[in-house]
Structure formats: C-alpha cells, structure tokens
C-alpha positions in Angstrom: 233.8 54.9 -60.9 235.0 53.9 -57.9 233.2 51.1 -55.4 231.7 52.4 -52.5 231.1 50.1 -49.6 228.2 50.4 -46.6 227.7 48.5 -44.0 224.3 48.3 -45.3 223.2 45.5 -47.0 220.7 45.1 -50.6 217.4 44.6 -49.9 216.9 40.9 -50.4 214.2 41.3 -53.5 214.3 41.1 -57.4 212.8 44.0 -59.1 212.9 43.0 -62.6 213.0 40.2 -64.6 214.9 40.3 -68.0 214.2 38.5 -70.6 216.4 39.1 -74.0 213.9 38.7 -77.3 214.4 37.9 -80.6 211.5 40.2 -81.7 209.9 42.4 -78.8 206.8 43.2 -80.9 205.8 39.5 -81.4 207.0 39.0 -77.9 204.6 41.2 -76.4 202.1 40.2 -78.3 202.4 36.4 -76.6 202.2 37.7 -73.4 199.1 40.1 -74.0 197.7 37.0 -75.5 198.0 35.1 -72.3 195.9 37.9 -70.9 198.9 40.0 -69.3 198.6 43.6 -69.4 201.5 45.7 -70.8 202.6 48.8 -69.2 202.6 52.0 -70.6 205.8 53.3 -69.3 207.7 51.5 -71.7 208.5 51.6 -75.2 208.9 50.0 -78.2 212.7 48.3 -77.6 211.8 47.5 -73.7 208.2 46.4 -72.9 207.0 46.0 -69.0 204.6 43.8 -68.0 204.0 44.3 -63.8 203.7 41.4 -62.1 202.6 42.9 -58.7 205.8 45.0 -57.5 208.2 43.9 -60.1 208.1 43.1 -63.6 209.0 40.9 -66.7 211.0 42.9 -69.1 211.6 42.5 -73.0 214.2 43.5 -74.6 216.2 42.9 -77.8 218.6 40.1 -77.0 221.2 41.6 -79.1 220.9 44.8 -76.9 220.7 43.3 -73.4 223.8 40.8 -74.9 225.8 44.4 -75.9 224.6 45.7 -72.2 226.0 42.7 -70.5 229.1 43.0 -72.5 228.2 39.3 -73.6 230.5 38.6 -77.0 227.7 36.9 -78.2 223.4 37.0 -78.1 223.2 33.0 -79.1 222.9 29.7 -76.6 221.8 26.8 -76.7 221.2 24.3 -74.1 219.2 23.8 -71.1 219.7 27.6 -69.4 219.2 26.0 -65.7 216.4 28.6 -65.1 213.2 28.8 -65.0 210.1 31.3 -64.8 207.2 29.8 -62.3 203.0 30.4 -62.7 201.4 29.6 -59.3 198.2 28.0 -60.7 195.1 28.9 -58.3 193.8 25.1 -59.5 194.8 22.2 -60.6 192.1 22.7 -63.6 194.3 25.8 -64.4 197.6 23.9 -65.2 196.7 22.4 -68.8 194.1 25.5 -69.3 197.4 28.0 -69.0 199.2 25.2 -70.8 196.5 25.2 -73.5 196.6 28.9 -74.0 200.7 29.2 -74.2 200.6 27.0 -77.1 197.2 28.5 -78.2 199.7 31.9 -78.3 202.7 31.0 -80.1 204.6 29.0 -77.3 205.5 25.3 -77.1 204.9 23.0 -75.0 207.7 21.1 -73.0 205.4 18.6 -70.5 202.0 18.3 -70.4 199.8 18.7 -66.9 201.3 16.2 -64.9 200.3 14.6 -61.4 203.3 14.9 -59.3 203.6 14.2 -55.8 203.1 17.7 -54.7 200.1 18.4 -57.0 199.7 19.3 -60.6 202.8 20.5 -63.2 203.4 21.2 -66.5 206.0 23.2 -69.0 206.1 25.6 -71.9 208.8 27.9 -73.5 208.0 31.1 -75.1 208.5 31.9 -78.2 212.1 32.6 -77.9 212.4 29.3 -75.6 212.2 30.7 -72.3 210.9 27.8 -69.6 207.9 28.7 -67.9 206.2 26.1 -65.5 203.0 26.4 -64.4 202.7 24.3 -61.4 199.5 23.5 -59.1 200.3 22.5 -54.9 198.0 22.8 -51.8 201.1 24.0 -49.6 201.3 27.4 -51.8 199.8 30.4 -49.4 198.5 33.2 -51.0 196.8 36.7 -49.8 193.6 37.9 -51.3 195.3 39.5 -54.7 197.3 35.9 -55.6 200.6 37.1 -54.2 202.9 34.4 -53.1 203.2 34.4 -48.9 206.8 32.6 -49.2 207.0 32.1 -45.4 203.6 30.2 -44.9 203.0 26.7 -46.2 199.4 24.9 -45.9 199.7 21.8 -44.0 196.5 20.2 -44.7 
C-alpha cells in the first residue's frame, strides 16, 4: 500500500493505550478490582476499559508481539515508561497503593513526600509501572480530567 502524504497534520492526542498481557482474564480482573469498569465493546482476547476519551487496552502479549512484528513477546528491564494516576488527595496515594497490592499487583515505592506533593509505585500483574502521584499544581474540571495547560500556583 502506498504512503499518502497531506499537508495535514495528526491530531496531537493518544487514543489508546496498549498494554500486552500474559493472561487477559486475570488481567481484567485486577483492573475491575481497582474499581474500573470494563467495556462491553470488547471481547474476550482485547478488553477496553475507557478512561474518559481513550482507553487502556488488553491484549495477549504474544498477539500484540505477532502484530508488531516483534521476534519476540519477552523483556526484561526497566521499560522507561510509565502509566500515571492523578490522585484527587494526598490520603489517596497509599489507599490506591493499598488496593493494587490488595488486587494482585506489587508494590514498587510506598507513598512518598516529595517535593511536589505525595508519590508512590506499583506494577501490575504483568509488571507494568503505574504511579499514583498527589501535587497541588494538577488542574482538573468537574469530572477529574487532567486541564494540561493550567497549573495551580498557590
């Protein structure tokens, strides 16, 4: 298929986060036990869960490794990414913490004072970093979406 060029360029947005499973049953069942709802538009092999215009995906990680043409599913290593929580408090850090490993996840750092406010890690069951991090510059509108270009300055 040939490459067709515009003078248009991609919207600057993610739609969809991918993350490649060991077992998407057990996987989903971590994230509904952290309270997220999963979609019913997707299946078995590729569970949604919306996260308020775009959405954390599961998949097999053989199958997204064989759709990314990857000659192998395995790693190990520190990935250099990382999925973020936006904590309303600085009481909801360790609770969120709490519940991860309460679910089936580890935890990487407790709920540490930083200089910014209130942090702490966990990896999912198929070691996927998650930080859930507290800090009174975040701006948010009234359903907890992230305003990226307002900072409190109290």
């Amino acid at each position: 298929m040939p490459i067709m060029t515009s003078s248009q360029p991609p919207s600057q947005r993610l739609h969809l986060i991918l993350l490649g499973v060991n077992d998407v049953a057990a996987s989903i069942r971590f994230y509904e036990s952290l309270g997220w709802r999963r979609s019913p538009t997707g299946n078995d092999g590729f569970a949604k869960f919306d996260l308020g215009g775009y959405a954390l995906c599961l998949l097999a990680r053989d199958a997204f490794a064989k759709d990314a043409l990857s000659p192998t599913s395995t790693g190990s290593g520190f990935a250099g990414i990382g999925l973020v929580y936006l904590a309303r408090t600085a009481d909801e850090v360790p609770r969120m913490l709490e519940m991860a490993v309460a679910s089936g996840g580890t935890l990487v750092k407790p709920a540490t004072k930083t200089a910014w406010g209130v942090a702490g890690y966990f990896k999912d069951p198929d070691g996927h970093l998650f930080e859930v991090n507290f800090e009174d510059g975040w701006v948010f509108d009234d359903g907890h979406r992230l305003i990226v270009d307002k900072v409190n300055s109290a």
